[in-house]
N, C-alpha and C positions, 0 to 999 in steps of 0.2 A: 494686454490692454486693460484689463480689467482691475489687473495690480497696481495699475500706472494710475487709473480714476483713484486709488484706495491711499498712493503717495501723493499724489496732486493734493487731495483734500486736507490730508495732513501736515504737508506743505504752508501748505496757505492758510493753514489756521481757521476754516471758517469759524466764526463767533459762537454758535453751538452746537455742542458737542454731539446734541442729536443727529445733527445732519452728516458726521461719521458714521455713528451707529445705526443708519438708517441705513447709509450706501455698504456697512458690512453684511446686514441683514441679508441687503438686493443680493449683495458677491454670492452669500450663500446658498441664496436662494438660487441663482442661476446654476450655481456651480451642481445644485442637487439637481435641478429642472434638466442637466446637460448627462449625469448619469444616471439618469431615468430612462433618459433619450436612448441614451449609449446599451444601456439592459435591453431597451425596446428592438431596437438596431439588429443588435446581437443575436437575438432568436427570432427577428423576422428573416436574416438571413440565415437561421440554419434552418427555418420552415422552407425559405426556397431554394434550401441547398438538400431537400428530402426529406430530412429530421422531421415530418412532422407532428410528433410526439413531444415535440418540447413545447411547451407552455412559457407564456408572460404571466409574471408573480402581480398579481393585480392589487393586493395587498397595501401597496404603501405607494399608488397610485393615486391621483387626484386631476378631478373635471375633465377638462377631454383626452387627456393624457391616457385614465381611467378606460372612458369609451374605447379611444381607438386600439388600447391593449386587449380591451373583451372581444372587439372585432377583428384583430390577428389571432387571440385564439376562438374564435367562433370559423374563420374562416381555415384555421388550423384542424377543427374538428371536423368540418365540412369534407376536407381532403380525405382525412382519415376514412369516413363514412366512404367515399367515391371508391378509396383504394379495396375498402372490405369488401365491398360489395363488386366491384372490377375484379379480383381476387376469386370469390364465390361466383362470381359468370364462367370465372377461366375454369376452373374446379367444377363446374357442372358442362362445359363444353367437353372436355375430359374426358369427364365419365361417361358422354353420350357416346364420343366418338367409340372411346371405347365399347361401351353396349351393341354399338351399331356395326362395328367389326366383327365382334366377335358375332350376331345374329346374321351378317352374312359370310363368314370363314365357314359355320357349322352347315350350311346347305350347301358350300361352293365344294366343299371336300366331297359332299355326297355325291353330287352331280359329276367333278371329278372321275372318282373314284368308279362311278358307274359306265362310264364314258370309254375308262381305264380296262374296267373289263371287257366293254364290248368291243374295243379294239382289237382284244385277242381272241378274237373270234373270226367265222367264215365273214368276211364281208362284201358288197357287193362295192363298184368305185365309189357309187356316190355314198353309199353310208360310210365308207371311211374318208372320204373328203369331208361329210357331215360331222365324223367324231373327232376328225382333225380341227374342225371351224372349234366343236365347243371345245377340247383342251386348249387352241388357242386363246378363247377368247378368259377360258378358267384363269390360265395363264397373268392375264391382261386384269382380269379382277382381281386378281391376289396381289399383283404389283400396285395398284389402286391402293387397294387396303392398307399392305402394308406400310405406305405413303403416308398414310392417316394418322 
């Protein structure tokens, strides 16, 4: 359509010659204003296809074109930030869970282990009913744990 306005004019002869040069100007101009567009396109969908690492070349950018490209990457940096810090929540959940296994594996073995031995010993029913409830319930914490 645009080539069609550029043979039309030329066509018809308008009387000065400005008014070709004017409408090749516009051609060109849209034709850049369309692959500005098309660069802008292009890394907004790889920001929401993940990528958010890719930047708009703000560069050879102008007026709100300019803007709205600072604010795909301003909102591209934004992400980045949520992911670092979502990242360093997960990596410190981690490590708790982790600390916190290991600070109850080290007393569950002892109690265990104590429980262990008093089993094999004289007992009366109810203390070995009693040493049966806590291997059970040892049992039942370490499956807990190791859950975690």
């Amino acid at each position: 359509m645009l080539f069609e306005f550029l043979l039309f004019t030329i066509d018809w002869g308008y009387w000065w010659p400005a008014t070709f040069i004017l409408n090749c100007i516009l051609c060109v101009g849209i034709i850049l204003v369309s692959i500005l567009l098309k660069d802008i396109k292009n890394t907004t969908e790889d920001i929401a296809n993940g990528n958010v690492y890719n930047k708009i070349d703000t560069k050879h950018l102008f007026l709100d074109l300019k803007d709205h490209a600072e604010n795909i990457n301003n909102i591209s940096d934004g992400i980045q930030k949520a992911v670092a810090e979502q990242m360093k929540s997960e990596r410190f959940k981690t490590e708790l869970i982790t600390n916190v296994s290991h600070d109850i594996k080290t007393p569950l073995t002892i109690v265990r282990g104590n429980a262990e031995l008093l089993s094999e010993t004289e007992l009366t029913t109810e203390q070995k009913n009693n040493i049966t409830y806590v291997l059970n319930g040892t049992t039942q914490i370490q499956s807990y744990v190791k859950q975690l």
